[in-house]
N, C-alpha and C positions, 0 to 999 in steps of 0.2 A: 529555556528549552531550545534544543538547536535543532535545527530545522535541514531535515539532510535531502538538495532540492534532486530532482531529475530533469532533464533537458527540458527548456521552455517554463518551469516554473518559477513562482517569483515569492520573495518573502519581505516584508516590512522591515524596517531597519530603524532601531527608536534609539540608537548613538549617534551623533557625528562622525567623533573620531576614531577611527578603527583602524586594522591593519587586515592584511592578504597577505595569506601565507600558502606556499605553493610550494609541495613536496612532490617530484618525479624522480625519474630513476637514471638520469643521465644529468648534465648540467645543460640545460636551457636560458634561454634571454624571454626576460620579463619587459612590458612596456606596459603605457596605458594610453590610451586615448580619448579627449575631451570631445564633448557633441554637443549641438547645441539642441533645440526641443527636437528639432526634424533629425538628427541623428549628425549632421554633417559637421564636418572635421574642418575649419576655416582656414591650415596651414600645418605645416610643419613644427610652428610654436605651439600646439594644441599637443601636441606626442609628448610623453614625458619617456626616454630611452636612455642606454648608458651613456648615450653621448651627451645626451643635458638630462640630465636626471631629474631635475628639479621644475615644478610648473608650481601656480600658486594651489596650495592646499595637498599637494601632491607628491612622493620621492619616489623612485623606482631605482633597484639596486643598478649598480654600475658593470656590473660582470656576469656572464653567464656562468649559473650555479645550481647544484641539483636542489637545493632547498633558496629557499627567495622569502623578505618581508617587502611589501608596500606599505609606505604609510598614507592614510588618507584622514585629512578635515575636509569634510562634508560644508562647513560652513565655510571654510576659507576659500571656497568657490567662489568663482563671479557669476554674476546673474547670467550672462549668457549661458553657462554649462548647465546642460539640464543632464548629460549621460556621462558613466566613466566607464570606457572599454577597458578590460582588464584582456593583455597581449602576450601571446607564448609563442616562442620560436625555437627549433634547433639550432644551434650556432651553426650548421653547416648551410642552413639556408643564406646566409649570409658569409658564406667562404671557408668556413672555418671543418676539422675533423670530427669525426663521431657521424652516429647514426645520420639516416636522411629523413625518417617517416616517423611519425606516432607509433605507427604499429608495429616496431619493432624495440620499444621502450615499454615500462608498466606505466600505468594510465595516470597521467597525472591527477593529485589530489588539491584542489582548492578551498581552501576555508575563511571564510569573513570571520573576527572575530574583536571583541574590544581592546581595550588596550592592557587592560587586565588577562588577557589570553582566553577569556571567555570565548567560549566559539557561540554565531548567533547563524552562521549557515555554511552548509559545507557543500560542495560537488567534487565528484567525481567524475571526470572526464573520459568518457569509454568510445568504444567504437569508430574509434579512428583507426584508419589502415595508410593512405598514401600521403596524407597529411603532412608538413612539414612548417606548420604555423594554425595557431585556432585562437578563436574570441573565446577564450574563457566562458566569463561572465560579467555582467556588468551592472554597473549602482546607476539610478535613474531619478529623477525629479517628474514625480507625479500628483499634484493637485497639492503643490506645496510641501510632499511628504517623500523621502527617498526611499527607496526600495531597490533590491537587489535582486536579478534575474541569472539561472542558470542558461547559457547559450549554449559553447561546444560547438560552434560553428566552424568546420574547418578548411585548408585550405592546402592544396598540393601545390602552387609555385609561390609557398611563400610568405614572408613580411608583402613581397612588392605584391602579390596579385589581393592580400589582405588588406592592403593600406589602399591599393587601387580601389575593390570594394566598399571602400568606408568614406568614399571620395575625395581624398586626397589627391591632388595635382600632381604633387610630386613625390609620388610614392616610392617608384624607384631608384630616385636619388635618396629618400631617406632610409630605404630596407639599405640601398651600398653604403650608407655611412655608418646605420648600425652594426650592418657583419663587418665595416672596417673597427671599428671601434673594440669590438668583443675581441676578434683578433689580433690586432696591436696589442690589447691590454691596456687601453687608454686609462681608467680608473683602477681605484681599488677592490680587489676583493671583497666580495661578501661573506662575514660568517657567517656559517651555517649557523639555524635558529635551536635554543638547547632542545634534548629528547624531550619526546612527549612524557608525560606521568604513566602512571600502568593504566591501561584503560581507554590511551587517547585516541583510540579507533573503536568509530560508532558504525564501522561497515557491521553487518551479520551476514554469516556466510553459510551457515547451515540452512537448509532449504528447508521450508514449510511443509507437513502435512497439505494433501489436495482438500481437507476438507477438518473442519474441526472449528476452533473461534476464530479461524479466518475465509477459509476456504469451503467449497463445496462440490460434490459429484454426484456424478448418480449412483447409486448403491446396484452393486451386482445381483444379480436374482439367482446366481448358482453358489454354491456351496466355497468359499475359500481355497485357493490350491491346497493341502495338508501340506505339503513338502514345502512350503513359501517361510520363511522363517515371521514367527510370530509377532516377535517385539525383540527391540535390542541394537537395531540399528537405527542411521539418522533416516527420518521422512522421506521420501520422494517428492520432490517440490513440483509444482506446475511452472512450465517453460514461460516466460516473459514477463512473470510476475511480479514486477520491484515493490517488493516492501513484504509480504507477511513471515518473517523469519521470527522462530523463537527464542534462536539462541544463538551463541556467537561463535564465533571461530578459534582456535584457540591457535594457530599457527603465529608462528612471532614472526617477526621483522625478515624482508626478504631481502635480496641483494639485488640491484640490478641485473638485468638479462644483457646479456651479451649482444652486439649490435645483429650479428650473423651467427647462424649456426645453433641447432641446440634448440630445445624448446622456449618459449618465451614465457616469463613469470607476472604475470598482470597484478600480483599482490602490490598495493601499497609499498611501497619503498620507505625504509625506515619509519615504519609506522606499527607500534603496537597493536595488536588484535586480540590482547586477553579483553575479558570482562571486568568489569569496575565491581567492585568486591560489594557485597550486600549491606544494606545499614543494617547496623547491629538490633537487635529484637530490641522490640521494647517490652515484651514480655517476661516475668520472670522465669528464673530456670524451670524447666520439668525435675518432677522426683526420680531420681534412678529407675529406670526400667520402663517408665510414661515415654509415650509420646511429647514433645514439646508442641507446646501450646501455640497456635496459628497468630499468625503476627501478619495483615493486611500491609502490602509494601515488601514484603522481606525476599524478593528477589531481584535480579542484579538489574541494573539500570541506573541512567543519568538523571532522570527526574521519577518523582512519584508515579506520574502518568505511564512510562517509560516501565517501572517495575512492575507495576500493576497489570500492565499489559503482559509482561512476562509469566507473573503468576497464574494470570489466567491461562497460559498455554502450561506452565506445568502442570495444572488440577488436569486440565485437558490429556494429557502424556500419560500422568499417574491414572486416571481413569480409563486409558484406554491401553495401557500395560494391568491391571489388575484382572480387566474385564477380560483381558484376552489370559492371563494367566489362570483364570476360573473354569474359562469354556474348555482350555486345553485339559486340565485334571479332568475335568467332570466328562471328556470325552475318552479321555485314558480310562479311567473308572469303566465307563459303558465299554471300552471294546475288550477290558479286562474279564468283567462280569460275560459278557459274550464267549471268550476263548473257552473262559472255564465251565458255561452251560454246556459250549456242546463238545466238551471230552466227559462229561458227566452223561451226556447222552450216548455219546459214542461209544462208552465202557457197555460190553452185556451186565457184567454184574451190577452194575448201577440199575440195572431196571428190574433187579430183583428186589422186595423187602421196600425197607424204606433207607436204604443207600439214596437212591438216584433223589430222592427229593433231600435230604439233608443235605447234599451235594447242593443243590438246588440253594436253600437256603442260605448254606455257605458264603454262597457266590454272592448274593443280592446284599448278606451281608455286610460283607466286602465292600461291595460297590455304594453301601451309605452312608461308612465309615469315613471312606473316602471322599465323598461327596460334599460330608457333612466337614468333613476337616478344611476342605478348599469353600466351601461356602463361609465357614469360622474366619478365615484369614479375607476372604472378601469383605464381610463387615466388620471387620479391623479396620480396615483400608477404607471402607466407605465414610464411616464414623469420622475417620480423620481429614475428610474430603468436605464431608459437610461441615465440619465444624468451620474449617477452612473458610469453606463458602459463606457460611454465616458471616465471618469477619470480612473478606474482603466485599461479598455485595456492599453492605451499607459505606464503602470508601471509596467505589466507582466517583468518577466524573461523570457529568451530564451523557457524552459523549457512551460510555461505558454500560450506564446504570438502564434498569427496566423505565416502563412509564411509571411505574408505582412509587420507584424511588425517591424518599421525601427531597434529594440532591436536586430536582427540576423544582424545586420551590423555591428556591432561590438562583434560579439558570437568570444569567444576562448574556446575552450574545457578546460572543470570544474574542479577542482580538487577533489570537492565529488560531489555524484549522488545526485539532487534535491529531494523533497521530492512526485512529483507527476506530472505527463505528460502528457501535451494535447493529447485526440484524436479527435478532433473534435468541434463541438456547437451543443447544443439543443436550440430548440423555440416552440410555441406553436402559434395553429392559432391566435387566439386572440392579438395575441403582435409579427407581424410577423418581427417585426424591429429591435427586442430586442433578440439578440443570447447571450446563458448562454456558457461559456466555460465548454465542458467536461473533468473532470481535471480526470485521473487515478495514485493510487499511486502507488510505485514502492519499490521494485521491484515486480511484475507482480506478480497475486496468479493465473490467469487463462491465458489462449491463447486468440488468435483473430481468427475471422472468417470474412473475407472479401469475401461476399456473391457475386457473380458475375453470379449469374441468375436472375430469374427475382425480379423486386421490388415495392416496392409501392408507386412510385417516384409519389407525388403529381402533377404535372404537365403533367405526362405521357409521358417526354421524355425519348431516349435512348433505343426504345424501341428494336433496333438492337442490338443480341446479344454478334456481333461482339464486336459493342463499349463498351457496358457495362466489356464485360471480359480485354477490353484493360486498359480501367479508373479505373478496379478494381487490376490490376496489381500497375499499378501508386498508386494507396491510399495505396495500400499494401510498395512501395518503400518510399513512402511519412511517412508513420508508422514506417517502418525501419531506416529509416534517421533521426528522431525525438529520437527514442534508441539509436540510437549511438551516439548523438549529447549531451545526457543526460547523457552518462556516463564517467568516467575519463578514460584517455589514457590505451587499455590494459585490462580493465574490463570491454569490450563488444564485443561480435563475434558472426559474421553474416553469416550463409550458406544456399543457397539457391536449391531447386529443382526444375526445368525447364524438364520434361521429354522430352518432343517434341519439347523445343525451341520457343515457340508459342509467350514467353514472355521476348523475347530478349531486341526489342527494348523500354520498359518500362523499363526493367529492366538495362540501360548502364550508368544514374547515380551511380549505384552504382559497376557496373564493372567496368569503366570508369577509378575512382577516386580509384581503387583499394583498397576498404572498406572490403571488401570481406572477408573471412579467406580462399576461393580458388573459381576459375571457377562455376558458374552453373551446376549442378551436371544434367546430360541426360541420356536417357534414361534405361531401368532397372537397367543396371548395376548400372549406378549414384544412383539411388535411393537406390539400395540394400546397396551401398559403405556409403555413407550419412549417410540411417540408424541406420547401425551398430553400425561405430563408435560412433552415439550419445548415442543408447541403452546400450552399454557397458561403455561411462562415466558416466549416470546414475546408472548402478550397483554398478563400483568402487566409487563415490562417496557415494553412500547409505552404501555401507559395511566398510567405512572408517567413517561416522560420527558411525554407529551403531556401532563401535569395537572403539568409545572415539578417535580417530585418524585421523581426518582432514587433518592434513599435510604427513601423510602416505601412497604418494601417489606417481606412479613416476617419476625421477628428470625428470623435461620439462615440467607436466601436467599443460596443462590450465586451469589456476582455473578462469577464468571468466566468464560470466553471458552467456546466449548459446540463439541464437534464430534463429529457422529453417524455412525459408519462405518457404512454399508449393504452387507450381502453376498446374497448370491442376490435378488435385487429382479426377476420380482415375489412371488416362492415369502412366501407365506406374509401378501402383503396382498389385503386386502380394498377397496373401492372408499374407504370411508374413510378406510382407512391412506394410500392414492393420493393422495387430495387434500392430506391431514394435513401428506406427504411435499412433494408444490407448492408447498402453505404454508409449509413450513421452505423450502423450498429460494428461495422469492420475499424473503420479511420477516425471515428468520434471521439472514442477515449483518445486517443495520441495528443488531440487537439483540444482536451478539455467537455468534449460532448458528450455525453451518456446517455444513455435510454433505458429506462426501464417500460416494459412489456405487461399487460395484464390482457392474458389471452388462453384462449383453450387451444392447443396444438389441429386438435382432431375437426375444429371447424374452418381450420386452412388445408387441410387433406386435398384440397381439389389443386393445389402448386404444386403437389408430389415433391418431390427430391428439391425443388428448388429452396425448399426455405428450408432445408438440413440444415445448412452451415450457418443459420440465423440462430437458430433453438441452441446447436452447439456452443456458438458464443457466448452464451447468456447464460451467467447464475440459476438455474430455476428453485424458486423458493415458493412454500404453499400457503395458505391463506387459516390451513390446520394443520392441527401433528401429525405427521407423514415421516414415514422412515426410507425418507430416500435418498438423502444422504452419504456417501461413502468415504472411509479414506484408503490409500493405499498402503498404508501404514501398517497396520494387523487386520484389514478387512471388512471392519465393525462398519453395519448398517445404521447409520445416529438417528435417532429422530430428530428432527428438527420443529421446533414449537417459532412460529411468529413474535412479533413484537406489539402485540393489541394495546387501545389502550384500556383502561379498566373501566367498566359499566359507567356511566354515571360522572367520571370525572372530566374534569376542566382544565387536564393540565395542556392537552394539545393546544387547544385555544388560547391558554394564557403564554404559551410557549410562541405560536403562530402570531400572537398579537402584538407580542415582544420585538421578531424579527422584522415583522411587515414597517413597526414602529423605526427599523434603524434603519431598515432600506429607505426609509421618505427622508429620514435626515439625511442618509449618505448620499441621493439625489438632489439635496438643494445646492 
């Protein structure tokens, strides 16, 4: 499965030999630079450029080209190199013509991959503007084992203010020797690498629905615009949200942008953007005029995982194009039966005899005919939904699947992190039997908010506050134990704030199993201690990607993904801890931090306005079936049902015990 990174993520690498393939829209100069543990560059023999292309373990092509291979042995390394910078330049940075800035090129594409063309991680390089040289990405020796990190770190004067950053002595005599080189033509051309196959872009570029198996909002409490079109267009995606697309782009292969002038095309450059065509059913045919029989897997995608997640946004699409096709009849229906009551009224001779009530009749007729016909083709649609779902639940992955799923009987903690995480089911009244899996991808771009005041539990249970803050503890552990269950041994840490202790016993699966990275943090102090240290690994994190230096950081730092469960919020902060809390919850995710929340809104009422923008940031999800849910899509209010786990069962624990188990070994 390839691993498609974002700035600052990093991915396992279980080949040596690989290559780097780098497709932009102009012709660029490729290099790469050697580091040892601390990052530092010991000379100009450490660069591998056109001018020497060759280092041990190492080739970098000889000519600035819109397409580039590296070849890289990982093992034909010397002990000294623990890091390989992967290096991008305009040939103008170095004397030569064409563009001067990133931002006036499409965004170069980088992909790791084996030697077989297998891709094992790709990045995309965005948001550079005056740039005119950037650290790609780069392969690292960590605890014996290589890994690859997306960087993107760029640089407006240059190879030389690039090479000066990486501490090289003599940077600027090596940036003049490589723009001399490019220019001359000292070596040979490189050819361009063959076209990709159909498929060989794993960008998606249709936007997400705000709410459904990935997303969530608050459901509007007034009626749908009428005039808003129903279904039929693509979703409205939520702004900065990398990753929950459900489908793909179907635009081909673009041209480069022009250096000046003209709009500028950021598409992939020569890169396909159809879809990779479906594996064939393995079901047999349907009879003429049947539906065809549901095949779990049969939507498009590079791996199972990858399709499956697909499928689940089509039942999601299908269910909520049906549902909105039902409501709109059966409202056409009511304003039809309407028009014709009241000309049947509004006729004198209808209120003579019994005209005016057969008219009557008529009309209600009508209107169940009607009703009954859009209801008929609803459970057409339903039927074929559930059947659906009956096949694909039982072939979820851990990641995917309920707690009930016999698939967690056999969970061993993952070697990489899935590409997207149950929290929950949606449904809608209309099809109350048919739950959509709420799929979130990961890692996390926002927090959670596990509301534990009141809700709009369609039933109206729960209405003691007691229990609800109890059960909302639990969904909160339940949510916890599903991230750590998601991620590999090592690359997920869990601390929690218990001011008053209120939420002990919800919380001893995961004391328990000792998952924890320490104790339940109580009262002030715990909170102020908790805090801190988060906010301060956000800083040093931020000020180590923004100074190009990710691994400059110091020896013991936990580079792993961070999530802070918050219980009784505000019991136990102070106005500092408040902002502290803002802070995690604004800059956290960027930097790997998360927070999820278990709090009642209306018991921080005394901050007013101040903690607006905290509630806004944060997922809120409920502890019971609540239809609060929204999307912008066609309107539909989902319910949303938690992820509990079942009365009586073991599998949290046996899951918890599991992970707690890898974490001690990955600490020895």
């Amino acid at each position: 499965m390839t691993a498609e990174l974002v700035r600052g993520q990093n991915h396992p690498l279980s080949q040596s030999r690989l290559e780097i393939r780098i497709s932009a829209g102009t012709p660029i100069v490729a290099a790469a630079a050697l580091g040892d543990e601390n990052g530092r560059i010991h000379g100009t023999q450490w660069v591998a450029h056109p001018g020497a292309p060759t280092q041990p373990g190492l080739e970098v092509p000889r000519q600035a080209a819109a397409d580039h291979r590296l070849a890289v042995d990982l093992d034909a390394m010397t002990d000294a190199v623990h890091r390989v910078s992967v290096l991008l330049a305009l040939p103008a940075a170095g004397g030569g013509p064409g563009p001067t800035r990133f931002g006036a090129v499409a965004a170069p594409f980088v992909a790791v991959t084996g030697l077989d063309g297998t891709e094992v991680a790709s990045y995309t390089i965005t948001g550079l503007e005056t740039e005119s040289a950037v650290v790609a990405l780069e392969l690292y020796r960590r605890r014996g084992a290589w890994k690859v990190r997306a960087v993107g770190q760029g640089y407006a004067g240059g190879l030389a203010e690039l090479l000066t950053d990486q501490g090289l002595p003599q940077a600027g005599q090596l940036a003049a020797g490589i723009g001399e080189a490019v220019a001359q033509g000292l070596a040979r051309s490189v050819q361009a690498p063959p076209s990709r196959p159909s498929g060989g872009d794993r960008s998606r570029q249709a936007a997400a629905p705000a709410v459904g198996p990935d997303q969530g909002g608050t459901a509007p409490r007034s009626t749908p615009d009428p005039a808003a079109p129903a279904y039929g267009g693509q979703p409205t995606g939520l702004p900065g949200q990398d990753g929950p697309q459900p489908a793909y782009g179907g635009a081909g292969a673009a041209e480069p942008a022009p250096a000046t002038g003209g709009p500028i095309d950021y598409s992939h450059p020569r890169r396909r953007t159809s879809a990779p065509p479906p594996p064939p059913p393995t079901a047999p045919p349907a009879p003429p005029g049947q539906p065809a029989q549901p095949v779990a897997g049969d939507a498009t995608g590079w791996s199972m995982e990858e399709r499956l997640y697909n499928q689940v946004w089509g039942m999601f699409e299908d269910l909520a194009r049906t549902t909105a096709a039902y409501r709109s009849a059966v409202d056409f229906a009511e304003s039809r039966m309407d028009k014709e009551l009241e000309q049947a009224l509004s006729d004198p001779r209808s209120r003579i005899g019994g005209q005016g009530d057969a008219a009557r009749e008529a009309a209600r007729a009508r209107h169940g005919r009607l009703v009954d016909q859009a209801r008929e083709v609803l459970d057409r649609d339903l039927a074929q939904l559930v059947a659906e779902a009956e096949v694909v639940e039982p072939a979820l992955p851990p990641a995917f699947a309920r707690w009930d799923n016999p698939v967690w009987h056999a969970y061993r903690v993952p070697m990489e992190m899935p590409m997207a995480l149950r929290l929950g089911d949606l449904s809608l009244p209309e099809a109350d039997r048919l739950r959509i899996p709420m799929l979130l991808r990961l890692p996390l771009e926002r927090g959670l908010w596990i509301d534990s005041g009141r809700t709009g539990s369609p039933d109206g249970s729960f209405t003691d506050s007691h229990d609800v803050r109890h059960l909302a503890v639990e969904t909160a552990v339940a949510h916890a134990a599903r991230l750590l269950a998601a991620y590999p041994a090592g690359e997920f840490t869990v601390h929690v704030i218990d001011p008053a202790g209120s939420g002990a016993r919800a919380l001893a699966p995961l004391t328990r199993t000792g998952v924890l990275a320490a104790p339940p943090a109580l009262g002030a102090a715990g909170v102020a201690d908790v805090l801190g240290r988060l906010t301060q690994r956000v800083d040093l994190v931020q000020m180590a990607l923004r100074g190009g230096a990710p691994d400059a950081l110091l020896p013991g730092f936990d580079t792993s993904q961070q999530l802070l469960v918050v219980n009784d919020f505000p019991h136990g902060f102070d106005d500092r801890a408040v902002n502290q809390l803002r802070y995690l919850a604004d800059e956290g995710p960027s930097v790997g931090v998360h927070l999820m929340m278990v709090a009642d809104r209306e018991e921080s009422a005394g901050y007013g306005p101040l903690l607006d923008p905290l509630w806004r940031s944060l997922l809120r999800l409920t502890p019971v079936a609540d239809d609060h849910l929204a999307d912008p899509w066609v309107g539909h209010a989902w319910t949303y049902e938690p992820p509990l786990v079942p009365p009586g069962s073991q599998v949290l624990h046996q899951v918890l015990t599991q992970v707690a188990a890898a974490r001690r070994a990955w600490n020895r």
